[in-house]
N, C-alpha and C positions, 0 to 999 in steps of 0.2 A: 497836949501838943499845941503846939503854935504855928499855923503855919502860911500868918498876915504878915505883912513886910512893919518895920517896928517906925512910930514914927518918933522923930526926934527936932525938937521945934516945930517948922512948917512942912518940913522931908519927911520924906517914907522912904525907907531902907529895908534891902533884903539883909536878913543875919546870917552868916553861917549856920547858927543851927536851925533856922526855920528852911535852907535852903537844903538841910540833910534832911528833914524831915519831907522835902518836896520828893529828896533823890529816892528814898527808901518805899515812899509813896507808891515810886513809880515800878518800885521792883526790885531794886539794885539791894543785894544782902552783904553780910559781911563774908570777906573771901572771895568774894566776887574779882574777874581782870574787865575793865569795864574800859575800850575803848572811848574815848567823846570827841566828839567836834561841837565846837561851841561856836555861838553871835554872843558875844557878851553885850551888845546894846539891846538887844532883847528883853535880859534877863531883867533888865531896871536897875535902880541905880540900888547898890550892895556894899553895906558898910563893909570900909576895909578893901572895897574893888575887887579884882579879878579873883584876889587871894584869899577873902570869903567862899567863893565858888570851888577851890581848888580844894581849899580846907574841908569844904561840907562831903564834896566827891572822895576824900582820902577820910572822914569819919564816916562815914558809908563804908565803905570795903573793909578800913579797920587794918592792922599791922598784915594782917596775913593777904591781905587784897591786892589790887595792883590796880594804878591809873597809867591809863598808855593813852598817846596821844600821836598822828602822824605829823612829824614836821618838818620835814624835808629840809632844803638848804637855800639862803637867798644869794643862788653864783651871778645869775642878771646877764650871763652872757652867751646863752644859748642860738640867740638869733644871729651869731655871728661866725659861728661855727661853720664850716664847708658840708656838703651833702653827705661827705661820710663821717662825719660826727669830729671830722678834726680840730680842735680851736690853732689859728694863723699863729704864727710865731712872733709876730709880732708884738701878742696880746698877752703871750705866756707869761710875761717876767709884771704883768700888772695883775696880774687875778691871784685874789690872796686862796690860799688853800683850804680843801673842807677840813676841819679841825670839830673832830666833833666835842670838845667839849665848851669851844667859844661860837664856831658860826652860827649866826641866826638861822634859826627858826623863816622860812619861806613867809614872805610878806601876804601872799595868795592864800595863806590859811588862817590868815586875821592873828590877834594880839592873844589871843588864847595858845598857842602854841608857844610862842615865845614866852608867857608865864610860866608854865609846864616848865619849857625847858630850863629855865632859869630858878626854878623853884631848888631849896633846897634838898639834897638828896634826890634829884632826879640823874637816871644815865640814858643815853642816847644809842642807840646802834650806828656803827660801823660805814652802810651802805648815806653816799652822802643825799640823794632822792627819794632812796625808799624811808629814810632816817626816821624812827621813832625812837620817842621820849617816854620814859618810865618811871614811873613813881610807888616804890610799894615793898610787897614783902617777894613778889618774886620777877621784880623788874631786871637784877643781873641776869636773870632766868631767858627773858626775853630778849635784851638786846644782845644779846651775845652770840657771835659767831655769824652775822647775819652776812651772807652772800653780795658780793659786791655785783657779780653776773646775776639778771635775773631777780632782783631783791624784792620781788614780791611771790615771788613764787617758794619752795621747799626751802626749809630754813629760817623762815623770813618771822619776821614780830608778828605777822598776820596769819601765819599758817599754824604760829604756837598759837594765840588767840582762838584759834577755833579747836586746836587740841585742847586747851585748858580748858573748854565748856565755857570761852567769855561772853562779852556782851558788847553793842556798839550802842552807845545812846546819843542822839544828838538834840544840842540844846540851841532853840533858838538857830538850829544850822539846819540850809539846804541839806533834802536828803540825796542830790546828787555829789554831795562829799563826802559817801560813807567809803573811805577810799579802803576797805578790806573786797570792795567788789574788786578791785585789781587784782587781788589771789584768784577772783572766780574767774576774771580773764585768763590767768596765769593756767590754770588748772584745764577750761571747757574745751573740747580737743573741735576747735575749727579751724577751716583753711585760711590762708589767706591773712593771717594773725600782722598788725604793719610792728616793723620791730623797729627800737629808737637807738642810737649808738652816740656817743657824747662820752668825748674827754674830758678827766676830770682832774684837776690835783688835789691829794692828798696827803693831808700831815702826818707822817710816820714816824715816832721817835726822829721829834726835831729835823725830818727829811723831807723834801717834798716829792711824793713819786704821782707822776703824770701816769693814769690810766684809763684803759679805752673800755666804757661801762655800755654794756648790753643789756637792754628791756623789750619786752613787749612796750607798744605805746602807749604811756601816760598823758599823754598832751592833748593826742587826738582820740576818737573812739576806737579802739583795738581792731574793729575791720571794718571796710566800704558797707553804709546804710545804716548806720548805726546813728541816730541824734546824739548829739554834744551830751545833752541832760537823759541818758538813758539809764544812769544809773537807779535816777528818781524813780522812772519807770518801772527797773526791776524793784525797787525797795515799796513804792505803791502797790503792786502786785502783792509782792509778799503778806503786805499787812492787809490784803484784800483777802489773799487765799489762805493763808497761815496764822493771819496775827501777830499783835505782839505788844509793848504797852505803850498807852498815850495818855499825856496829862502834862501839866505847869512845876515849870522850875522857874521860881519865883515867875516872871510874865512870860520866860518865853516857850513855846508849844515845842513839846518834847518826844521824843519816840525812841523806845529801849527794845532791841532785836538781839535774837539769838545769834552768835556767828555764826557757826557751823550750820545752823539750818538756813543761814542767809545767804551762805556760799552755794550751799548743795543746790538750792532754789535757784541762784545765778548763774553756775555752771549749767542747770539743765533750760534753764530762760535761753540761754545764746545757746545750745546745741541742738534745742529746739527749733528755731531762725537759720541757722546758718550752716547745719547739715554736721553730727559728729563725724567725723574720719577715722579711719581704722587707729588702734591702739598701738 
């Protein structure tokens, strides 16, 4: 095993397979549905760039595995919208439509996403915010059918992920962007939950249908007292009171968590704070 970045002249470079052998290191098997959030300037400079990285995490899991990735949509015109989530008429005939097999990848989730989803053989789900990218033997599996109301909740790429026994790892990423905590929002039965409403268009066989998309809040923290970076909080916790693996993908400091015990631990972190409510 190799698992020194290769030098070539005066450079050091990470390889794809030194950067499999970092991923396997850390836990990730074959078969594995391995959520990431990745800093690709973390990771150091990697021959071949992002698609080194891409390639090592889809030689990890292996044909039967699956790389998922959140990447929402870059629409840029949410601040414009009226209080009840309407966008002005004005603005309608200029905002090109979610299309999920061309719009980007959300600029707020770094260049890592927009690899993913432009990678060959990758599919996307359906909901255009909740939107994950797929890459694998059971990515149809995932993105399909996902709920346009509520898209992180029942149905959603994140609630399969925790049914599949996956896994979230993040490279060189804040771990207040492990965005499968939004299922545990979706899921912890509190009061008070702020819910977010935003029109969206959507490309439908060549049509474009305007609809009014319902979520708990993603923007802000799901209820009053909540820190912006709480996520961090419950996923420190975790690896405090549960565990779970940490070590180098090529430089950057990495952490691989279970889902479902990440969820279970998140829903009862916020039911715990903020009082569950009858069922």
């Amino acid at each position: 095993m190799n698992r020194s970045p290769l030098l070539v002249g005066d450079c050091l470079y990470w390889t794809r397979r030194a950067l499999r052998e970092h991923i396997e290191a850390l836990g990730v098997r074959a078969g594995d549905a391995v959520m990431v959030h990745a800093g690709l300037r973390s990771v150091g400079p990697m021959l071949h760039g992002p698609d080194a990285l891409i390639g090592a995490l889809l030689d990890a899991v292996g044909p039967a595995g699956t790389l998922l990735c959140y990447v929402n949509w870059d629409q840029q015109y949410e601040d414009a919208v009226t209080d009840t989530g309407h966008v002005p008429d004005a603005l309608k005939a200029d905002i090109p439509p979610f299309d999920r097999l061309g719009s980007r990848a959300s600029r707020d989730h770094g260049a890592f996403a927009e690899f993913v989803r432009t990678t060959t053989g990758a599919l996307r789900s359906q909901n255009p915010g909740a939107s994950v990218a797929a890459i694998g033997g059971r990515a149809a599996w995932f993105t399909a059918d996902h709920p346009l109301q509520y898209g992180y909740g029942p149905g959603s790429p994140f609630e399969k992920l925790m049914l599949a026994g996956g896994l979230v790892l993040t490279i060189g990423a804040p771990l207040d962007t492990i965005s499968l905590l939004h299922h545990a929002e979706h899921l912890a039965r509190i009061p008070g939950k702020r819910i977010a409403r935003l029109e969206v268009p959507i490309l439908i066989d060549d049509r474009v249908d305007w609809q009014m998309i319902e979520e708990f809040d993603t923007k802000d923290p799901v209820v009053e007292g909540l820190d912006p970076d709480y996520f961090k909080t419950i996923a420190d916790a975790f690896l405090h009171q549960q565990g779970g693996r940490q070590g180098l993908i090529g430089d950057a400091p990495s952490v691989l968590l279970p889902a479902a015990a990440l969820v279970a631990f998140g829903v009862d972190w916020l039911e715990r704070r903020f009082g569950q409510t009858d069922p």
